[in-house]
C-alpha positions in Angstrom: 22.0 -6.0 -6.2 20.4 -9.4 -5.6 17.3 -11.1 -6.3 14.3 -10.9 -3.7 14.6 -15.0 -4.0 19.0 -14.9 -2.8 17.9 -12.6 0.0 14.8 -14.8 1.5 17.1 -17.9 1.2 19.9 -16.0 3.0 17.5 -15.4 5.8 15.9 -19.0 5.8 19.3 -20.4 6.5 20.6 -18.0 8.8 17.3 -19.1 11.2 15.6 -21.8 10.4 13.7 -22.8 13.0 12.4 -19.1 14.4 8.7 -18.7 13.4 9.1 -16.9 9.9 4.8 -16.6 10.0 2.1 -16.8 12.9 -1.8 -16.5 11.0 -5.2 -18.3 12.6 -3.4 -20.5 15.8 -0.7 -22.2 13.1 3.2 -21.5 12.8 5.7 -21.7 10.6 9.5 -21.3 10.8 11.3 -20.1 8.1 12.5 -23.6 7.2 8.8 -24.4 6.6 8.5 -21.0 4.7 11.6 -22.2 2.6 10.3 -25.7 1.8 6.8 -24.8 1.1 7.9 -21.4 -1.4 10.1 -24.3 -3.1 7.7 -26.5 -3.2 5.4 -24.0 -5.2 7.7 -23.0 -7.4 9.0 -26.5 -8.4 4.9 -27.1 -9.1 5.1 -23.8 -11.4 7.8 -24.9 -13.3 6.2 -28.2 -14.2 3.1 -26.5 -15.3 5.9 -24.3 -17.7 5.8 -20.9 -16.3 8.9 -18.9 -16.0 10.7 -16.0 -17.7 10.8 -16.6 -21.4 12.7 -13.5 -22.0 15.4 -11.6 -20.4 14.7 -7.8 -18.9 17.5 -6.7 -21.8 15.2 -7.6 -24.6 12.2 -6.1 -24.2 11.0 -2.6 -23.5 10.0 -0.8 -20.0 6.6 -1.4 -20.1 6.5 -5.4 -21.0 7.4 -8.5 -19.6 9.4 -11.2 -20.4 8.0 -13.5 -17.9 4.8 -15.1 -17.2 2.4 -13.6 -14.4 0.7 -15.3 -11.9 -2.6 -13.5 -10.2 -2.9 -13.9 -6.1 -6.6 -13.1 -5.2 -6.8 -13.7 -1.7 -6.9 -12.2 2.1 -3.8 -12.0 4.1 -2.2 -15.4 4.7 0.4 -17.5 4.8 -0.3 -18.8 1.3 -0.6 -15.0 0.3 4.1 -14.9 0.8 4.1 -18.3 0.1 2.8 -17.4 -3.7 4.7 -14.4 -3.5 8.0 -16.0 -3.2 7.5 -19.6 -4.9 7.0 -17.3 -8.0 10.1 -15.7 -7.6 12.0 -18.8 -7.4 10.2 -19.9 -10.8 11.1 -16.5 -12.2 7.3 -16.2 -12.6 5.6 -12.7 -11.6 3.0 -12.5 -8.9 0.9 -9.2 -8.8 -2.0 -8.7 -6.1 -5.7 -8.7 -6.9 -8.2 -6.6 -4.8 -10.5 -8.9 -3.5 -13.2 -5.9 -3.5 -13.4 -5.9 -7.4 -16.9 -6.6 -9.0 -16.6 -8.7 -12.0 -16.2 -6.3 -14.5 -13.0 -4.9 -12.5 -11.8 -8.6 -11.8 -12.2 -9.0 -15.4 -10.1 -6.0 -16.9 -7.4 -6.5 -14.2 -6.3 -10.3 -14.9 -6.3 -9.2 -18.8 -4.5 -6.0 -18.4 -2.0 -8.1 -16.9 -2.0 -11.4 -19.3 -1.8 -13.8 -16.3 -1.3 -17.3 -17.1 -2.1 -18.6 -13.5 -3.8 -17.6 -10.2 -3.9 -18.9 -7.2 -7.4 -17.8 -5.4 -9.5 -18.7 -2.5 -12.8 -21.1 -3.1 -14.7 -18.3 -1.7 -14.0 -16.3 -4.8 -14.7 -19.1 -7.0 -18.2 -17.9 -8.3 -16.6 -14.2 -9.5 -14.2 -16.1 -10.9 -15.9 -18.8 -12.8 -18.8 -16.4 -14.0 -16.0 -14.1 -16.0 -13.9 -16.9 -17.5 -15.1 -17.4 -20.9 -13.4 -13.8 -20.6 -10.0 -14.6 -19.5 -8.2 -15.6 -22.8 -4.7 -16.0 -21.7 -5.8 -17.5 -17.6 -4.9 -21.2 -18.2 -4.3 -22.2 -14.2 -6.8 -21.9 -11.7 -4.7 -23.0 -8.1 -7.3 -22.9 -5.1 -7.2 -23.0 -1.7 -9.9 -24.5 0.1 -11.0 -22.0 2.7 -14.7 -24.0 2.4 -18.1 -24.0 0.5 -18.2 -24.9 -2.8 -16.0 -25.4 -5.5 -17.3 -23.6 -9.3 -14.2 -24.2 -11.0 -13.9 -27.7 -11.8 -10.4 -28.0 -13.4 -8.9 -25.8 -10.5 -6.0 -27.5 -8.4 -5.5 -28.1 -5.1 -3.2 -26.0 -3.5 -2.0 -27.8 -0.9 -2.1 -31.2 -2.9 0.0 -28.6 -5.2 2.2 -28.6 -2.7 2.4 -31.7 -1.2 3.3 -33.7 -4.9 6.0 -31.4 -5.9 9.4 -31.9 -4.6 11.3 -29.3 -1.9 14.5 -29.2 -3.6 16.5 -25.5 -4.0 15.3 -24.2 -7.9 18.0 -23.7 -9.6 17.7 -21.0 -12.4 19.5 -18.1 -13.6 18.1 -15.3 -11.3 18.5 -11.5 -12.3 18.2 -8.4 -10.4 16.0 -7.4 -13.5 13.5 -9.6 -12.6 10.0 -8.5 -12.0 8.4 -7.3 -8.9 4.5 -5.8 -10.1 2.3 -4.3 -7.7 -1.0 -3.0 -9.1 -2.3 0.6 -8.2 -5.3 0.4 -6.2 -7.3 2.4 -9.1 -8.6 5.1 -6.5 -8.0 7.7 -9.4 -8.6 5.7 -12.5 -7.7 2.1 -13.8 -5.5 0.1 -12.0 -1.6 -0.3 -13.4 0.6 -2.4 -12.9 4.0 -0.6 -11.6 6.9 -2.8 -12.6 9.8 -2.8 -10.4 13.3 -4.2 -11.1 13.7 -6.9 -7.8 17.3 -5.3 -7.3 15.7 -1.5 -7.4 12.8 -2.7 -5.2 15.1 -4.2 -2.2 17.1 -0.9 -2.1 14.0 1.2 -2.2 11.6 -0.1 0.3 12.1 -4.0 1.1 14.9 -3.4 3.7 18.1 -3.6 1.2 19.7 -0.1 3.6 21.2 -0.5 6.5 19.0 1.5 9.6 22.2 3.2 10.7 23.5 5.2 8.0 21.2 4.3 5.0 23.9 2.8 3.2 23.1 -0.2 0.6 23.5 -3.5 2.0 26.2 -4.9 -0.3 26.4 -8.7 1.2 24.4 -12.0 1.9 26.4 -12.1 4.7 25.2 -8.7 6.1 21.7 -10.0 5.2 22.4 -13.0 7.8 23.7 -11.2 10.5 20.6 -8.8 10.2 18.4 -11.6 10.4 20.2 -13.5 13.8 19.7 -10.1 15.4 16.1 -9.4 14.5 13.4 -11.2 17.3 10.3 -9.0 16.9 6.9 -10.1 16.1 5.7 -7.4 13.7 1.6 -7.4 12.3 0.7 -5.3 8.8 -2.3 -5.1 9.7 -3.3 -3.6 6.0 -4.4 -6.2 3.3 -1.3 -7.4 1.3 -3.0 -6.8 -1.4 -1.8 -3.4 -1.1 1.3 -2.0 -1.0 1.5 -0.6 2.9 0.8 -4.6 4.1 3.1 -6.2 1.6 6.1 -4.4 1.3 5.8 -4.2 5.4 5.4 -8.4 5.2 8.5 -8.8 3.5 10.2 -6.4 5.8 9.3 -8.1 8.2 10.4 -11.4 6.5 13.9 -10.0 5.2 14.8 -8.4 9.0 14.7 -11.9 10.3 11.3 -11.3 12.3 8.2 -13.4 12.7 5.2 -11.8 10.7 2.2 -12.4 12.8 -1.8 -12.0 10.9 -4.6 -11.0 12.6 -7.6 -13.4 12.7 -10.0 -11.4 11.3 -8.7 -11.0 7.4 -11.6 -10.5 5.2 -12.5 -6.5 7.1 -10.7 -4.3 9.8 -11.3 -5.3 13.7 -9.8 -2.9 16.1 -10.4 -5.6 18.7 -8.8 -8.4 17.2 -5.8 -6.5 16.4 -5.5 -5.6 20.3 -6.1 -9.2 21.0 -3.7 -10.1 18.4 -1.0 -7.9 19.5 -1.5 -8.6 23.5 -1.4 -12.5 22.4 2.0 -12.7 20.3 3.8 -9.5 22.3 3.8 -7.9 19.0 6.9 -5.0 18.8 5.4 -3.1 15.6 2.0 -2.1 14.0 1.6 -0.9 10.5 -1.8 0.9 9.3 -2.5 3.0 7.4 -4.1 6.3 8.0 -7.3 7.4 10.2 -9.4 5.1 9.3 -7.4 2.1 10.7 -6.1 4.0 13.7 -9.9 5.4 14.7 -11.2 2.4 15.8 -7.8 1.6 17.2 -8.5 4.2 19.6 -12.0 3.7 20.5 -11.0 0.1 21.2 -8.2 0.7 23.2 -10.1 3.2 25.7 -12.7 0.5 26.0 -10.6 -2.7 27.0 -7.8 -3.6 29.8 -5.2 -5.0 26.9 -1.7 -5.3 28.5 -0.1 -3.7 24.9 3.6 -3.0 26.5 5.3 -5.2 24.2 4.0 -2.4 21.5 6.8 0.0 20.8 6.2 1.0 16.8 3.3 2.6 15.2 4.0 2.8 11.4 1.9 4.4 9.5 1.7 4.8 5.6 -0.3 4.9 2.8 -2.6 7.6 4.0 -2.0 10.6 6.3 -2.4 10.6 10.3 -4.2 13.3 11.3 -2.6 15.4 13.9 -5.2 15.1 16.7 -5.1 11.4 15.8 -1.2 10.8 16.5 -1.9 13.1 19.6 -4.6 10.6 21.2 -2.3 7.7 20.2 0.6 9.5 22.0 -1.3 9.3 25.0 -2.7 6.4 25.4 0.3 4.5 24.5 3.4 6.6 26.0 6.3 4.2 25.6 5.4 3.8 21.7 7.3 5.8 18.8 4.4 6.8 16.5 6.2 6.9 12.7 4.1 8.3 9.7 5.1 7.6 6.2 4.5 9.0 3.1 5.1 7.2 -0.4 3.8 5.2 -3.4 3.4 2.9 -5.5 5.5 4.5 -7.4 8.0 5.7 -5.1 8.3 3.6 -2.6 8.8 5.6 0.7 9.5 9.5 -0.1 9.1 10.7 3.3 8.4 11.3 7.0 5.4 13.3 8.2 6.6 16.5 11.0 3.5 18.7 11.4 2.5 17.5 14.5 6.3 17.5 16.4 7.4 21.0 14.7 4.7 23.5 14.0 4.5 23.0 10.3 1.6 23.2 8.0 -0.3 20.5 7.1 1.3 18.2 4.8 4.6 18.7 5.9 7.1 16.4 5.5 11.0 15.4 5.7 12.1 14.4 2.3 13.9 11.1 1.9 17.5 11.4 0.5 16.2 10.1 -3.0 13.5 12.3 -2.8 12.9 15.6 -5.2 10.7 17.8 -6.8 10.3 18.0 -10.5 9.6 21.8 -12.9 5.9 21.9 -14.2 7.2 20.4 -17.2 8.6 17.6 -15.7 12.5 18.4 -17.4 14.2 20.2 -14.2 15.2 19.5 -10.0 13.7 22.6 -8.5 15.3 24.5 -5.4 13.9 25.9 -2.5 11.8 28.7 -2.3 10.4 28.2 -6.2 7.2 29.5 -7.9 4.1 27.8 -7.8 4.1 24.2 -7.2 5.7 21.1 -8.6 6.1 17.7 -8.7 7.5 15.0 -5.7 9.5 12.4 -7.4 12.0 10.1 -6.5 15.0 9.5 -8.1 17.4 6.2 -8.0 16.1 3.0 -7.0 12.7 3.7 -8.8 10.2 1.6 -11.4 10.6 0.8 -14.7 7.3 1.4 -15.9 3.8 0.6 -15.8 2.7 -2.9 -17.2 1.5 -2.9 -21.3 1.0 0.8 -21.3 3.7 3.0 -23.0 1.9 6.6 -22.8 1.7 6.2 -18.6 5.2 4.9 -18.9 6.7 7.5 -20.8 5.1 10.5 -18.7 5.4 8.8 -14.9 8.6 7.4 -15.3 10.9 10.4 -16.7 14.8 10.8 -17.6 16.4 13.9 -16.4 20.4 14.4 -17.4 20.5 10.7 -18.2 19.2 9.8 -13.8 15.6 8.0 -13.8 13.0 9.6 -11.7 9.7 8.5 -10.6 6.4 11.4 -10.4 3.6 9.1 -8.8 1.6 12.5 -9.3 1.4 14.4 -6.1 2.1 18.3 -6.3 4.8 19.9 -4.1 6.8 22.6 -2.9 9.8 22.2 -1.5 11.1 23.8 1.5 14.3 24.7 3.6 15.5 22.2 5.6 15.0 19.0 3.5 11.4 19.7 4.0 8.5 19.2 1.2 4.9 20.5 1.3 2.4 18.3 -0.6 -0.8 19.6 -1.8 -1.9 16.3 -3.6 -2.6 14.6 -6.8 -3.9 16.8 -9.5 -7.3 14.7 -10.0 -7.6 15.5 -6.1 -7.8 19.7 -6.8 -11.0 21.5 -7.2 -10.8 24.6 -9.3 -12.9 27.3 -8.3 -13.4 30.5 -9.7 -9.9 30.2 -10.8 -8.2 29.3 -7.3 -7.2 25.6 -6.6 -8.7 23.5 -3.8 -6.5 20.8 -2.2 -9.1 18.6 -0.9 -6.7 16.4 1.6 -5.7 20.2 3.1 -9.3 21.1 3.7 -10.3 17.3 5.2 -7.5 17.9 7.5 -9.0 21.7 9.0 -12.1 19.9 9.0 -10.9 17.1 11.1 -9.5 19.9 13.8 -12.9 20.2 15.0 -13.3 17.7 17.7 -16.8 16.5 16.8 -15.0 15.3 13.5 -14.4 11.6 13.0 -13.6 11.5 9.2 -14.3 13.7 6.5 -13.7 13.8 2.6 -13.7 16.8 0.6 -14.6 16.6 -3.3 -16.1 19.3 -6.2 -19.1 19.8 -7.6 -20.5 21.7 -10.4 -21.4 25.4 -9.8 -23.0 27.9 -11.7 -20.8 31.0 -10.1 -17.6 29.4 -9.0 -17.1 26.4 -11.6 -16.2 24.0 -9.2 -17.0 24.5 -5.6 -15.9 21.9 -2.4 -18.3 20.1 -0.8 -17.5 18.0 2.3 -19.0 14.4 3.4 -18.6 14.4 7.5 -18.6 11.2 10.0 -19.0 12.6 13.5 -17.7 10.9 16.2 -20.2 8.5 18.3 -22.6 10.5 20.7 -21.5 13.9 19.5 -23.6 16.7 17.2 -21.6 19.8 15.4 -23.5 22.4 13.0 -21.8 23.3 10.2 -21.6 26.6 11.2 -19.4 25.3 14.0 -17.1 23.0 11.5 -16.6 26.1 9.3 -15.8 28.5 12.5 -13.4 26.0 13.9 -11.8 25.0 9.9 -11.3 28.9 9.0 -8.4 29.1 11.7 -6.4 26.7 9.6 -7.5 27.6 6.0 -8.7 30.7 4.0 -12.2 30.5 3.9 -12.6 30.3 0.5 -11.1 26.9 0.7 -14.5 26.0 2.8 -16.8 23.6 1.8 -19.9 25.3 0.9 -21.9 22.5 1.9 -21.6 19.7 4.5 -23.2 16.1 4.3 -23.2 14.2 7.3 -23.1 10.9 7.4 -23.3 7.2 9.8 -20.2 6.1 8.4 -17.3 7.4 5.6 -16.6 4.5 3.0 -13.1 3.8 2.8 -10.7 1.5 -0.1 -9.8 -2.1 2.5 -6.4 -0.2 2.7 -7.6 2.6 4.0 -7.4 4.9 1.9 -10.4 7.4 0.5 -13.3 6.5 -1.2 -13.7 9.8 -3.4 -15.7 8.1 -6.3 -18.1 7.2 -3.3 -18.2 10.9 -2.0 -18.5 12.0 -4.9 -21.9 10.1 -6.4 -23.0 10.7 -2.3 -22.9 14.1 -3.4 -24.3 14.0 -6.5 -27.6 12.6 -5.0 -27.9 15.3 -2.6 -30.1 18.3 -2.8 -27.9 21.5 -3.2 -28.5 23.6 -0.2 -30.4 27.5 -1.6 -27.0 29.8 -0.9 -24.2 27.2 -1.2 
């Protein structure tokens, strides 16, 4: 196993001078990604953060070393932080940029973190919560203009510029942190701790394409690197996991990570523009709500997008119509649709729309499984009622300062570690898994449960249907009931009548919204993925239609 800091030094030396990161007309090779994560993590170690106690001495939940905060949009400053921490055996963990002050506020002291590095323009939040921040001690800021409001805040690129470029020389560990917070989308954010040697194997590129096997060798690492030329764009914010772990791919295959302009909200057209500029090879998004607009914007301009020949998807699903219309109107591209976590890492591939299976079908990843109700037993194929997808090997340790999460997520079966990021499943022949999702996603009604994501993807068969989401509401005969929020597509109209008609040939009607709210436009998370505490309070503010 080897520390996420060995492998991006490997890399760095093996090609120095390719362009390790293209963002907003500037370039960097990875000799200037070396000096500069060096640079920061000399400048760290002055201001005495580090690891102040090995993995081995403290429990699955805590950390030993000291966390640093990165609240900013997609950069190069955004990796730089990433990996000068790592060198300085400091933790970085992402902020949301979205949070309001009372969630910007809970995060950084959930986590303890000692330093941040933040853009200017979020100086105000920052500053107006501070006498709330016991243990946040260093403010790092990058200029991106306006104001400054935190007046003992330092420079980073004066940071970077007084500190010295030599190699840090410190007793890495496999052990060492990697955190990534959840996004929060079903409660408050956690911070999932992964082991860096667990991490690389599981999603940051540490198996080889071929035959999956572990990459056992800096030297395998190198030759990886000479061989990989492709400009590849996560387009999702890094502060999520579907744009960072596919940055550091990117970083770790030898290929040049190129940003869009446009960081601070999703532009279909500076993507394009983006993509046609710097011949990008691969495109990660993550669901229908990134690959919408992708669409429209594509059937309205004359891009030359040839050099496009991946599609990655993750994070959130792809509806089938979606990756049809993508299909078309870009023929010599592989469209790939992931499934995973935070949690897990990635679990799975998505095969509805090549093999006539039901919705939410999906080829299981070798380390993938699915847990007993009760969370003690593997089940086989063809059991009972439904159970949990986990992963198993290669997995997280726990979620930061909480034990009770920790305990429950992160179980021991016949002394192997498995991972349950909370998604229900039933497995399949054939290495194939059915989800139904996450618990706090199912509506209960009169007794039978409601998968919402199933019934948002009937709904989105109709082809009026731009985006839907699908959440309960209290009801006097049923308990619960579904109710649907609907985005129609530009210039179109579609009755509910007609959505129901067209849904009931994919589900059993009682799985059918009794009620349909249409909307201008469906809010979304910045990654992409649903809004259901939106829908939800939509909902509540509607009147209840007489009959529903």
């Amino acid at each position: 196993m080897f520390h996420l800091t060995q492998v991006l030094d490997c890399v760095c030396n093996a090609v120095p001078e390719r362009e390790a990161i293209v963002c907003r007309g500037k370039r960097w090779t990875f000799a200037d990604f070396a000096d500069r994560s060096s640079r920061l993590a000399n400048a760290l170690g002055a201001l005495k953060l580090g690891c102040h106690q090995e993995r081995e001495t403290v429990e699955d939940w805590q950390s030993g070393q000291d966390l640093i905060a990165i609240y900013l949009h997609n950069g190069n400053e955004y990796l730089e932080t990433m990996f000068g921490a790592f060198k300085a055996r400091v933790a970085p963990f992402n902020v949301n940029y979205r949070y309001v002050e009372q969630e910007l506020a809970y995060l950084l002291n959930n986590a303890k973190a000692r330093a941040i590095v933040y853009q200017r323009s979020f100086g105000e939040k920052l500053a107006a919560i501070r006498d709330r921040l016991p243990d946040l001690q260093i403010f790092i800021e990058i200029d991106d203009g306006g104001p400054s409001y935190i007046d003992d805040a330092i420079d980073y690129e004066f940071l970077l510029e007084a500190a010295t470029p030599d190699t840090v020389m410190l007793p890495y560990s496999p052990d060492d942190l990697y955190i990534l917070y959840t996004g929060g989308t079903t409660g408050k954010p956690k911070g999932v701790l992964w082991r860096q040697g667990d991490i690389w194997i599981s999603v940051l590129g540490g198996r080889r394409l071929s035959d999956k096997g572990i990459i056992e060798s800096l030297d395998e690492v190198a030759a990886i690197a000479r061989e990989g030329t492709m400009p590849v764009m996560p387009a999702p914010p890094f502060m999520h996991a579907a744009g960072q772990w596919n940055a550091i791919m990117g970083l770790f295959a030898g290929n040049t990570v190129v940003i869009q302009d446009q960081v601070a909200h999703f532009d279909a057209a500076d993507i394009l523009d983006t993509i046609e500029r710097e011949k990008v090879v691969m495109l990660s998004i993550v669901g229908d709500a990134f690959a919408i607009p992708l669409i429209e914007e594509i059937k309205m301009g004359s891009r030359d997008l040839g050099t496009l020949r991946f599609f990655l998807n993750s994070g959130a699903h792809l509806s089938a119509r979606t990756k049809k219309e993508l299909t078309r109107l870009l023929p010599k591209t592989r469209i790939l649709d992931f499934l995973g976590s935070t949690e897990g890492g990635n679990q799975g591939q998505h095969v509805e729309d090549i093999e006539g299976h039901p919705s939410g079908t999906f080829k299981m990843s070798p380390s993938s499984a699915v847990l007993s109700e009760d969370r003690t037993a593997l089940l086989e194929e063809g059991h009972d009622g439904l159970g949990w997808w986990a992963r198993r090997k290669y997995v997280p340790i726990g979620y930061l300062n909480d034990e009770v999460a920790t305990k429950k997520t992160f179980v021991r079966i016949d002394g192997e570690r498995f991972a349950i990021a909370g998604d229900r499943a039933q497995l399949l022949g054939g290495d194939l898994v059915r989800l139904f999702g996450r618990d706090s996603l199912v509506i209960n009604s009169g007794g039978e449960k409601i998968f919402v994501e199933e019934v948002e993807e009937a709904l989105k068969k109709h082809a009026a249907v731009k985006d839907a989401l699908v959440v309960g509401r209290e009801s006097a005969r049923w308990g619960q009931e579904a109710v649907a929020v609907v985005q129609l597509h530009p210039d179109t109209e579609a009755q509910e009548t007609a959505i129901h008609e067209e849904s009931s040939r994919h589900i059993a009607r009682y799985k059918l919204p009794k009620q349909i709210f249409f909307v201008p436009e469906i809010v979304r998370h910045a990654n992409g993925k649903p809004d259901y505490r939106w829908a939800a309070a939509y909902v509540k503010g509607q009147k209840v239609q007489e009959g529903a």
